[in-house]
C-alpha positions as CSV (number, residue, x, y, z in Angstrom):
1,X,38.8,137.0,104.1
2,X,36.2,135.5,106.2
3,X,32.7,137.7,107.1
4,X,31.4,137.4,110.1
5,X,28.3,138.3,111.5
6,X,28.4,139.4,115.7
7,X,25.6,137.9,117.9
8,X,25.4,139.8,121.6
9,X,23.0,139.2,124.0
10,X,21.4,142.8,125.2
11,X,22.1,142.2,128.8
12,X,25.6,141.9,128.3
13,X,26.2,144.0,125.1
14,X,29.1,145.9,126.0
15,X,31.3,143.0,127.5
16,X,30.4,140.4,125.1
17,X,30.8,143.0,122.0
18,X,34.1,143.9,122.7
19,X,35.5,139.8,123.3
20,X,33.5,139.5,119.7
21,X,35.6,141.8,118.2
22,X,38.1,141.1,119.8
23,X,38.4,137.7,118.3
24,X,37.4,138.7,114.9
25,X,40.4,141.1,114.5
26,X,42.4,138.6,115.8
27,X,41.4,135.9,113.1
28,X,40.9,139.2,111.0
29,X,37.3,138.3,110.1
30,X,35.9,141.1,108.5
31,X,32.8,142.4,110.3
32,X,29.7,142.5,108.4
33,X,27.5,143.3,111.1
34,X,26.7,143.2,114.8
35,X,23.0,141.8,116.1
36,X,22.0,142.4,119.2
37,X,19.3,140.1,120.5
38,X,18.2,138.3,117.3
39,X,19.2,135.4,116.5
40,X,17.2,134.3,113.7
41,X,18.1,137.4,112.4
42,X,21.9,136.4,112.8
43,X,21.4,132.8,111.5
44,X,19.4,134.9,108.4
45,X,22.7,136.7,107.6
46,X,24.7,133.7,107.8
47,X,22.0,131.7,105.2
48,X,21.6,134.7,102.9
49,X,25.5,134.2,102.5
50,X,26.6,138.1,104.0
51,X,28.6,136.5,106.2
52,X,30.1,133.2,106.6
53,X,30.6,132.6,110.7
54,X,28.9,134.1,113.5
55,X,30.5,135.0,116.5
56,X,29.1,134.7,119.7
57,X,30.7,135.6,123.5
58,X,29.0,132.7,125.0
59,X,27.7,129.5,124.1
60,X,25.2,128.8,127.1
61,X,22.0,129.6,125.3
62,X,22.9,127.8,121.9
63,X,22.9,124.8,120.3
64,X,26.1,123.6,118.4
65,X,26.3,124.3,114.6
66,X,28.7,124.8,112.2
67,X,29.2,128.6,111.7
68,X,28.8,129.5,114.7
69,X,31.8,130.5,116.8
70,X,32.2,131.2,120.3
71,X,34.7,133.9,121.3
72,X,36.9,132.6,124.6
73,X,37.1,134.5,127.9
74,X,40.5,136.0,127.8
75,X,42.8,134.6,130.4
76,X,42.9,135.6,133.6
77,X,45.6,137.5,135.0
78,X,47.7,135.5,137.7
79,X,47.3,137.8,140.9
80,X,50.7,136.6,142.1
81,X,52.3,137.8,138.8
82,X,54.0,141.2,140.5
83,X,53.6,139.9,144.1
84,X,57.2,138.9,143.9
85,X,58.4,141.4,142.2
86,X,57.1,144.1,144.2
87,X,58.0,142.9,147.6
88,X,61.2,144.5,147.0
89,X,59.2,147.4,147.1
90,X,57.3,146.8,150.1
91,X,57.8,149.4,152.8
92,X,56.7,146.9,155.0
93,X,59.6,144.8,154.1
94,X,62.7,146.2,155.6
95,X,64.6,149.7,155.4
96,X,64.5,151.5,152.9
97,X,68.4,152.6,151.9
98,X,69.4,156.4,152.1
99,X,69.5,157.7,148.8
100,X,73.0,159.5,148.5
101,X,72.1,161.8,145.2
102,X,71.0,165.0,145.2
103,X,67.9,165.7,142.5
104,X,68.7,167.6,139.4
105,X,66.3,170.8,140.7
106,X,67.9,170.9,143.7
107,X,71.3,172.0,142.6
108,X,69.4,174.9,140.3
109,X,67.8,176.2,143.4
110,X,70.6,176.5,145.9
111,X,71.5,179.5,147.1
């Protein structure tokens, strides 16, 4: 099993933590630790041999080297995905048909 070391940048923590670990369960890297803000530090853990790869969210601010890798934006969602499907639904889209059933809790209640 591969151990990897998370690198977040403070302003971002929360977003870029959870792509990080996102991608290492998904590669099922076993995290050995999670540094915000350091990067020596990170690169430290890395030459010290606790962990083999570190993960980063983005790869703006670095400069390419092996061992480090970068976490991918998840995909976006199509917003046109349901559109179709849910037109159907629209009330704006025509009648909407009687419905001819009577509900379960209305037959209990009838006197």
């Amino acid at each position: 099993m591969v151990d990897a070391v998370i690198y977040v940048r403070p302003e971002n923590y929360s977003a870029s933590a959870a792509r990080c670990l996102d991608y290492c369960s998904a590669r099922r890297y076993n995290v050995v630790g999670l540094v915000p803000g350091d990067w020596a530090a990170a690169m430290r853990l890395v030459d010290e041999g606790v962990a083999s790869v570190v993960v980063v969210s983005s790869g703006e601010h670095l400069e390419p080297q092996p061992g480090v890798e970068i976490a991918p934006k998840p995909p976006r969602r199509r917003a046109g995905a349901r559109a179709g499907a849910n037109s159907a639904r629209n009330r704006w889209s025509g009648g909407t048909p009687a419905t001819t059933a009577e509900p379960a809790a209305a037959r209990h209640y009838r006197y």
